[in-house]
N, C-alpha and C positions, 0 to 999 in steps of 0.2 A: 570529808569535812574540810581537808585542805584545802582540795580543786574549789572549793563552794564559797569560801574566805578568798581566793584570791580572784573570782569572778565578781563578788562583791567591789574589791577595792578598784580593780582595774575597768570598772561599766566605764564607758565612755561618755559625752553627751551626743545625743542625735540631731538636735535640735539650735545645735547652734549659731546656723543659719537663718535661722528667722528674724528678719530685721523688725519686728513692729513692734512695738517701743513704746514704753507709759511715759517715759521721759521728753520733753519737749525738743527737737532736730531743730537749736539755731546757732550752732557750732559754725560758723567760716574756715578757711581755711587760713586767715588771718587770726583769727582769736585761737585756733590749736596752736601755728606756730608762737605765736605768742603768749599761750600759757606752758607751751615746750620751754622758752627763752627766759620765761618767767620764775618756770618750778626750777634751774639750773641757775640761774646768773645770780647767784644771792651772795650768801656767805663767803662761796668758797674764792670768789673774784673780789672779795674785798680782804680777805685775810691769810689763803691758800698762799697766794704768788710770793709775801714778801716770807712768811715762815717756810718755806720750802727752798727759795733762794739762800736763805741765811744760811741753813746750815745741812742740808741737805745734797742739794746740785750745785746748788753758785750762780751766777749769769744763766749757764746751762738748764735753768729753768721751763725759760720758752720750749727747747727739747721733749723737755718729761711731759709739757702739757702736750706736745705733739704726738707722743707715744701713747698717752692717756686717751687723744682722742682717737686715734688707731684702734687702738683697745673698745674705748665706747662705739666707733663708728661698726664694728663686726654686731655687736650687740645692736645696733641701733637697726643695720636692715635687717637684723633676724625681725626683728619686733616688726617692721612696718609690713613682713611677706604677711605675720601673721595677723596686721588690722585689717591687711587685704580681704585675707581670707575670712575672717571670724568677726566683723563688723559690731560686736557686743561687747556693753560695760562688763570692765572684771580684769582688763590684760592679760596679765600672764595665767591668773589662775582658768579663764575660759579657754583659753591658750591649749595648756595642758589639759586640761577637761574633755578635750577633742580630741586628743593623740595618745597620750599617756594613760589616762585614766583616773577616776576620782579621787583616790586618797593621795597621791602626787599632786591631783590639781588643788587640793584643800591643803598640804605641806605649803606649799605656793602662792596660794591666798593666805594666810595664817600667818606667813614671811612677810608678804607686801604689806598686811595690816599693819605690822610690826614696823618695817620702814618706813612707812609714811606717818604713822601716831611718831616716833623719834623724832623724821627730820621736820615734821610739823613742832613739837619742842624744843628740838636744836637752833630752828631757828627764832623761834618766839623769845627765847632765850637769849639769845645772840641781839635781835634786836634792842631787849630791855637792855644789856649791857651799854648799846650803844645810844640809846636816850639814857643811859647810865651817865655816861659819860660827860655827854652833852650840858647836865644838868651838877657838873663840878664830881661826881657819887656820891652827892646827898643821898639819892634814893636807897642804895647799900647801904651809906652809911646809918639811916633811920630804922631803914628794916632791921639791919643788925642788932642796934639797939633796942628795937620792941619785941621783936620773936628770933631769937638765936636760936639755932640748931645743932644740938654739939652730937650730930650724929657723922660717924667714920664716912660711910659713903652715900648720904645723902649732903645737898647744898649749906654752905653756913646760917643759910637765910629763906623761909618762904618766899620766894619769891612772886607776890601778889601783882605786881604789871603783867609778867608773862602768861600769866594764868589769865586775866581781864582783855588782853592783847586777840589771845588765844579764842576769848567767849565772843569778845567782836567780831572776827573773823567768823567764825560758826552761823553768828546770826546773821550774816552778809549772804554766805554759800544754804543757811537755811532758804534765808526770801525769796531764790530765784538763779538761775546758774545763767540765765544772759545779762542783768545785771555785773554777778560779780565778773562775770567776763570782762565787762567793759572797765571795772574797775580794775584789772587787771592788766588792760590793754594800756591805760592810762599810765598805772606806775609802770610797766615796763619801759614803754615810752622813754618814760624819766630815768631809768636806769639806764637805758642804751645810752641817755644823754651825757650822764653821767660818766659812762666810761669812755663815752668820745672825748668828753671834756679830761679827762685823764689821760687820754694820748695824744692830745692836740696841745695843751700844755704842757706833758710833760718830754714832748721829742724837742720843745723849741730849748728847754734845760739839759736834755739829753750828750752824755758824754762819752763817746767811745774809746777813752783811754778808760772807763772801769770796765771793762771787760780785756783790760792786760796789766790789772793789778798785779804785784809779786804778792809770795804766800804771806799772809798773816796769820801767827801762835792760836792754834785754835779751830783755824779753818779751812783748812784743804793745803792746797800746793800753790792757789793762786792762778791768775788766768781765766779762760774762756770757761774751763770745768772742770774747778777745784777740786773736785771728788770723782775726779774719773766719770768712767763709761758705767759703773758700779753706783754713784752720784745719783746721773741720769734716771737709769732706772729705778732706783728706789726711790725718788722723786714722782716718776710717773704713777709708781703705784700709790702714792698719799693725792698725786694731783687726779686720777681715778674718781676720786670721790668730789670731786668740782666737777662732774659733768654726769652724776648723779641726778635724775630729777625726768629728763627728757621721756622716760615711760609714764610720764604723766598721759603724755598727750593718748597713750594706748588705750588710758580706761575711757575714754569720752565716745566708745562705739555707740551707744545710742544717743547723743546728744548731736554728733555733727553731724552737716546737714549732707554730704558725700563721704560717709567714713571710708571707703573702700580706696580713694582715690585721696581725698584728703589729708587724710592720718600718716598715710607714711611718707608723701610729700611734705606734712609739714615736721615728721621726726627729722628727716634729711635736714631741710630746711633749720631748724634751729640747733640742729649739732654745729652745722657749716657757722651760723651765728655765733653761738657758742664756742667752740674754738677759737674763730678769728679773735674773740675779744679776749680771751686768755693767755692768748699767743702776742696779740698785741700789748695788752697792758704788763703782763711779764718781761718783753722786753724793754717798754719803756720805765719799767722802775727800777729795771738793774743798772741802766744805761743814765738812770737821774742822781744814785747814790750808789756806790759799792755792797754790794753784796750782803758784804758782814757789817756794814750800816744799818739794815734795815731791821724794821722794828714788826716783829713776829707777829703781834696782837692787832697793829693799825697801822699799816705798811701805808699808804694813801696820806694820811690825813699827816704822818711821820714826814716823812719826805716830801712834801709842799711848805711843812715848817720849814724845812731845815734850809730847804731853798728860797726862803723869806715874801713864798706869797700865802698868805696867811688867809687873806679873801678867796683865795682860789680853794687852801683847806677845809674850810667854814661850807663853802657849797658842795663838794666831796662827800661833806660828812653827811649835811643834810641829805645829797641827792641817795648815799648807802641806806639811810634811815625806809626810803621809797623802794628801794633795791630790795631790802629785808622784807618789809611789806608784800611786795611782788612774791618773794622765795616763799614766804610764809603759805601765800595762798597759794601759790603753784600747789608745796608740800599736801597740804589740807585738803587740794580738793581730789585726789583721785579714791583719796581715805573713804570715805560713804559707799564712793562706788563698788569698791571693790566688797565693801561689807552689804551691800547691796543683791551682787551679780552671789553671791553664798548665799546669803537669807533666800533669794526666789528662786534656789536651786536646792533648798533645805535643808544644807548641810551646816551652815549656824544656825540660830532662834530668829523665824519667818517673821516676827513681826519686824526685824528690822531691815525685811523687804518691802514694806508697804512704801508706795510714792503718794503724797502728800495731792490731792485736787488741784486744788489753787498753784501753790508750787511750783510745782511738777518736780520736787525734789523728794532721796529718801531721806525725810524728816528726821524720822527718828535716827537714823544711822549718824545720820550727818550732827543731831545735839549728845547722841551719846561718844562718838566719837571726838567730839571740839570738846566734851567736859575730860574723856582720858585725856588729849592729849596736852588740855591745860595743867591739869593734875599732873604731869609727867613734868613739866615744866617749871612747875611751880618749885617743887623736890627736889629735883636734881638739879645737878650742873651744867654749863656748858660740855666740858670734857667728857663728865659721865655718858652723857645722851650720844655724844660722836662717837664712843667708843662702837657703841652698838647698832651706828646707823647702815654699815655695809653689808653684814652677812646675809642679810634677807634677801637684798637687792640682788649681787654676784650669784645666789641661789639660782635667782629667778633670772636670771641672765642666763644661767647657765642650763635649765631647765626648756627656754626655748630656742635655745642653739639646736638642742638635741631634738626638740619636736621638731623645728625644719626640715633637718636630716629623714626623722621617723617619716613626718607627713612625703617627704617628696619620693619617697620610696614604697610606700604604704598603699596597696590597694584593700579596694571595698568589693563588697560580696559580688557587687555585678563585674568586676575587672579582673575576677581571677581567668585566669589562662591554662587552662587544662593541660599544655602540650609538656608542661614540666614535671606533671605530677611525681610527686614521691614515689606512686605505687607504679608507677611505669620505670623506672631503671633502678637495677639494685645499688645499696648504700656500698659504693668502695669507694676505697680512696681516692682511685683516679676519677671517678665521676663527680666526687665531692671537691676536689682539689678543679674539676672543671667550672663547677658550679661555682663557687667561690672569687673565681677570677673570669666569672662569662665570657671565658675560651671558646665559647658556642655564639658568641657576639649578639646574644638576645637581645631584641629591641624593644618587647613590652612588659612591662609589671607582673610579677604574680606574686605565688603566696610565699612561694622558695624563696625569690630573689628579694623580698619583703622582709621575710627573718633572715637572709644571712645579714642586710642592711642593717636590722634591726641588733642582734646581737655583736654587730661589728661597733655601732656605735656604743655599745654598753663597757664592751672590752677598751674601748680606745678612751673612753671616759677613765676608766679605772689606772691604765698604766698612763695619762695626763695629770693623774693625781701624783703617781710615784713619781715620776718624772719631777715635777713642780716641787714635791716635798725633797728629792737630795739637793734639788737646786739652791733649794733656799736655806736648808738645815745643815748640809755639809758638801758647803763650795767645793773647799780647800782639802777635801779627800775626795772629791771624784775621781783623780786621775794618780795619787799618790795609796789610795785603799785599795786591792781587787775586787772585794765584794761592791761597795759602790761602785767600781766604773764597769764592772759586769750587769749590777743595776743599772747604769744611765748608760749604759750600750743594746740593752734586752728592750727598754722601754722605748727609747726614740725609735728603735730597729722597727719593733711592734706598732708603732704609731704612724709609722711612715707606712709599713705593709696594712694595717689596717684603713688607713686611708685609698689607699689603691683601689683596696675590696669593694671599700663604700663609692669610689668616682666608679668602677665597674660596673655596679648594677644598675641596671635602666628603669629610669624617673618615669612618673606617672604624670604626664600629660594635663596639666588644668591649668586655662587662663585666666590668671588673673594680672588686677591692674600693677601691680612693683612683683618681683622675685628676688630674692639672695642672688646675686652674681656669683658667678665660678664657686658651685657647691662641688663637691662638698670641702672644699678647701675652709671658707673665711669662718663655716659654721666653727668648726674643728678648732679654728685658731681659735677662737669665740669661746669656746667649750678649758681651752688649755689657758687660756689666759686670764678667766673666769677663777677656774680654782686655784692657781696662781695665787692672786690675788686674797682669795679664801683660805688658802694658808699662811700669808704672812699676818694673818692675826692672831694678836696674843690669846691664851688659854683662858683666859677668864671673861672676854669675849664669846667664846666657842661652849663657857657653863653656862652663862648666862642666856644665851642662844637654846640650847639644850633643856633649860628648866624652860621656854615659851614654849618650844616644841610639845614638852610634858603636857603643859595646860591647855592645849591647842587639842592634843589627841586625846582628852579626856574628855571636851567637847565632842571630837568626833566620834569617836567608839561609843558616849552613851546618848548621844542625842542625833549626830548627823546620817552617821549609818541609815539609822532604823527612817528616818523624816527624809530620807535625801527623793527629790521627785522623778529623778532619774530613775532610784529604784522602784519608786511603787507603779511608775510606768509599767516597769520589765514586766513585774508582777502579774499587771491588767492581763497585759499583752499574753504571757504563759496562762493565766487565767481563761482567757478566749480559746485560745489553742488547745487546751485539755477536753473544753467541755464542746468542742465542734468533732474531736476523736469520736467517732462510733464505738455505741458497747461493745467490747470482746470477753467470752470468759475464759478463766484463767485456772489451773487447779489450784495453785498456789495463792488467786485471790478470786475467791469462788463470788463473794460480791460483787 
């Protein structure tokens, strides 16, 4: 019954290669990268730089963004080996659907839904704030006054724009996805404008005596990086979440018109975008006001007052208002798909895999989706929604790090290699210690050299987690407790030796157009700096996380299971196979 349950959860997909596609192929490779530039440059380049400068890193900002995108760039070619490979709406959950197995790959869909309904109200959110603003907060201050909310942790106030903001958007990405492309292409446009006009102004103000300020009561030591090297990094991991977004461009395998070549051309393509602007706008705001000047909430629109060009504020704000727009729809659009590539895979309710005639969009995924994610927005708050927007994401990051690893190691039924077989040498330990470290310098793939790959990344996964948790839980007894520094001596010892294992065994040969560079190295780092990041969040985060997951598998165990098309495939398939068996009788089954 056991074996029978875990053949279930692990069926693979076979068919994932099949590019023909209900959905319309008018994707460029100018509109991926730009709705890559799109779904990232929003929020976190208009309010990330100056709240992470203040009281975080210091100047040392630009650093943490450099670190951040180091961290994203590992993640970013795991993603693009796999649009190479897998050219279908869905990302990471088709991703893992081909490697791992079904109920990892519906964990993983269920996550991404979750992160894109969030950052789709994070930032709907974020924008009403900022035509909040604009508008003196009349509009807070009315709402407040008609519909108060005196609920603990939901918002002061319905927030009726964000929700309207939200339905607009919906019915945009309903009509047609080369449309909203182009609308798309348009505000980014405008925000790229926007943040050139941000460093082209703000380097001609720019001062480099604030980066050798003395310490100021409050804020570090003063200097280049007030907060140490310890600053830095806890900087990179909040600026992490500014370069969020770029897996957008993963779910559009059946819309662009060369996904195989396209797609991770244009992930590269607007990380490298992406950075450069974070890097630059970072350093030009620390280098316009000090540090601990800067204003956490509206770092931009702050320091163009304070430096008395107030016309140059006024356009800032406006061009953010287009920036937000942009992120909005990045956010929103991979959402459908990904509830899409589930629905005509049967593991949620199929009808919200049907594609629309006219359209050629999934209609229904795509209004029930823009109404949660309005509704998400409307409720809560800015804060609240950030809280929860990473854990999905880092998941699924972390998820196709390790499919990399699996796939590049992984042979199929026709590439096994009989000369290793199990039942040809017996199990000792020297043969197994040979095995392990391909002392025999095998040069092709088989089933052995496949699982020890396999189970070395599952092991090196586990002590990346221990590792990451004393790192961050108890610094300051690593090396003063025995038992911790016997912990972070055992773990790095194992991570280094299990990485050996994994560069040892011999890759499975398939060309395609991008690969990982120097595997199994960046996966690895990808993999440890993923849950890293997964652990410095708080517990209530991680309930919250825990109670979707609940709702998610309650889906899957009574509806996805029994409906998934994969399995009733299997089914046909054993079905044929039984009844082409010639009768035999049996005493035991004399029928």
């Amino acid at each position: 019954m056991s074996t029978r349950i875990f053949k279930l959860l692990t069926r693979r997909k076979t068919d994932a290669g099949d590019t023909v596609s209900e959905m319309a192929r008018c994707l460029s490779l100018l509109d991926l990268s730009a709705l890559g530039v799109g779904a990232t440059l929003g929020l976190g380049v208009y309010v990330l730089a100056g709240s992470v400068a203040k009281t975080v890193a210091g100047p040392a900002v630009c650093l943490s963004f450099l670190a951040a995108a180091i961290a994203s760039a590992f993640a970013g070619v795991c993603y693009a080996e796999f649009a190479a490979r897998v050219p279908k709406a869905g990302s990471a959950y088709v991703y893992s659907y081909v490697t791992v197995g079904e109920f990892i790959a519906f964990v993983i869909g269920w996550n991404l839904i979750l992160e894109y309904v969030i950052g789709t109200a994070s930032v709907a959110r974020g924008l009403s704030n900022y035509i909040d603003a604009l508008a003196t907060n009349r509009i807070s201050v009315t709402f407040r006054a008609w519909l108060p909310m005196d609920v603990s942790f939901l918002s002061q106030y319905p927030d009726l724009l964000a929700f309207l903001l939200v339905l607009v958007l919906t019915g945009l990405l309903a009509f047609g996805v080369k449309e909203s492309s182009m609308l798309n292409n348009i505000f980014t446009v405008l925000n790229l404008l926007t943040v050139g006009l941000v460093i082209v102004c703000g380097s001609i103000k720019a001062d480099t005596n604030n980066w050798k300020l003395p310490a100021v009561e409050g804020y570090g030591t003063g200097g280049f990086m007030p907060y140490g090297v310890a600053g830095v990094m806890a900087g990179a991991a909040k600026c992490f979440y500014g370069f969020v977004g770029f897996d957008a461009v993963a779910t559009t395998g059946e819309e662009a018109k060369n996904p195989q070549k396209d797609i991770p051309l244009a992930i590269v393509i607007s990380l490298l975008i992406i950075f450069g602007a974070y890097f630059a706008v970072s350093t030009v705001l620390t280098l316009m006001l000090p540090y601990y000047d800067q204003n956490a909430d509206a770092p931009f629109p702050y320091a163009f007052d304070q430096v008395g060009w107030t016309t140059v504020k006024w356009i800032v704000t406006s061009g953010a208002v287009f920036a937000l727009c942009t992120s909005m729809l990045g956010a929103m659009f991979p959402l459908p798909r990904v509830i899409y590539a589930m629905a005509k895979d049967g593991i949620v309710f199929k009808p919200l895999g049907r594609v629309h005639r006219w359209t050629q969009t999934p209609l229904v995924a795509t209004i029930l989706s823009g109404i949660f994610s309005g509704f998400m927005a409307m409720i809560f708050d800015l804060n609240q929604l950030i809280d929860m927007m990473s854990i999905g994401t880092l998941l699924a990051y972390t998820i196709v790090a390790v499919c990399v690893l699996i796939l590049r190691y992984q042979v199929d039924g026709d590439q096994v290699v009989k000369s290793l077989d199990t039942d040809e040498y017996p199990a000792t330990f020297y043969s197994g210690f040979v095995d392990i470290f391909n002392l025999h310098n095998n040069k092709e793939a088989n089933v052995r050299s496949s699982r020890i790959a396999n189970w070395s990344v599952a092991i090196f996964s586990i002590f990346a987690a221990l590792l990451a948790a004393i790192i961050i839980h108890v610094p300051t007894l690593i090396f003063s407790e025995p038992f911790y520094c016997v912990g972070f001596v055992i773990s790095l010892v194992a991570m280094l030796a299990l990485v050996v294992v994994i560069a040892r065994q011999p890759v499975v040969d398939v060309h395609l157009t991008f690969k990982v560079p120097l595997v199994p190295f960046i996966p690895c780092l990808s993999v440890f700096f993923n849950l890293y990041l997964m652990l410095e969040l708080d517990l209530h985060t991680w309930i919250r996380f825990l109670v979707w997951l609940i709702i998610g598998f309650l889906i899957y165990f009574c509806y996805g299971i029994r409906n998934s098309v994969e399995g009733r495939k299997r089914n046909s398939q054993q079905l044929q196979l039984e009844e082409r068996k010639p009768d035999s009788y049996s005493p035991y089954n004399p029928e």
